[in-house]
N, C-alpha and C positions, 0 to 999 in steps of 0.2 A: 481548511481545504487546500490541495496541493493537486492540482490540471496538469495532464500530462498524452499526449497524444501517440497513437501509434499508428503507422502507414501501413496499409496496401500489403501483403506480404513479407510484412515484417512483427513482431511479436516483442513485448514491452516487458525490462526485468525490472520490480522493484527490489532496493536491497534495502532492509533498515534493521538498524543495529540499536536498541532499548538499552539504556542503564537506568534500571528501576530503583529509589532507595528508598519510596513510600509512595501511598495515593493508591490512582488508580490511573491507568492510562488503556483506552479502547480504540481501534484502529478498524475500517471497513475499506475495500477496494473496489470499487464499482465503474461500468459505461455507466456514460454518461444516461445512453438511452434507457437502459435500465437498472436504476438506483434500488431498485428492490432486487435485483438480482447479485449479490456482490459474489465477488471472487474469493473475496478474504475478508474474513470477520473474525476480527480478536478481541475477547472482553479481559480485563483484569491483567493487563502484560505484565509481566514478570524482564528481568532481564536475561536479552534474545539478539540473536543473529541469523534473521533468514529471510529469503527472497519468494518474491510474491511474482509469478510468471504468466499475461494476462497476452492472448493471443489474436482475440478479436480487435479487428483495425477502426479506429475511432476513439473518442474522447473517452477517459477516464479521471475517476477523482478519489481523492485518497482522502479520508474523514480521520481527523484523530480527535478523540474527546478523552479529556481529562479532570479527575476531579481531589486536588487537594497533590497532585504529583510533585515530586522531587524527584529529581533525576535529570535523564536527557535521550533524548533522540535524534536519531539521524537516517536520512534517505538519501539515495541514488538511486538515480536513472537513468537506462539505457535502452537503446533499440538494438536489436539484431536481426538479420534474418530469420525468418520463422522456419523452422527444422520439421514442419508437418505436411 
């Protein structure tokens, strides 16, 4: 897991970039409050470049499960003002 907070009028980018070159790797975005309701659910990644834009203010947690993977990933993040 990977906790990442957003404030008040502000709205949360993730960006994460997959190099896949076997396995399996699955990825879920969710608040914290509500882990059944996620944002972004990815099963079976492939190699990827995109951002996950999560606007509700509060905790969020990023799940990656993997099974037998080679490869690699990577995440950033950032806050910006929310544009809504």
């Amino acid at each position: 897991y990977h906790t990442y907070q957003v404030e008040e009028g502000r709205q949360g980018i993730l960006s994460v970039r997959i190099t896949e070159v076997s396995g399996r790797l699955d990825m879920d975005v969710f608040h914290i409050d509500s882990p059944e309701d996620t944002d972004y659910t990815g099963r079976d990644l492939d190699s990827a470049s995109f951002d996950v834009i999560v606007r509700k203010s509060g905790e969020y947690k990023i799940r990656f499960a993997a099974k037998d993977f080679v490869g690699s990933y990577e995440i950033q993040w950032k806050t910006q003002k929310n544009t809504d």
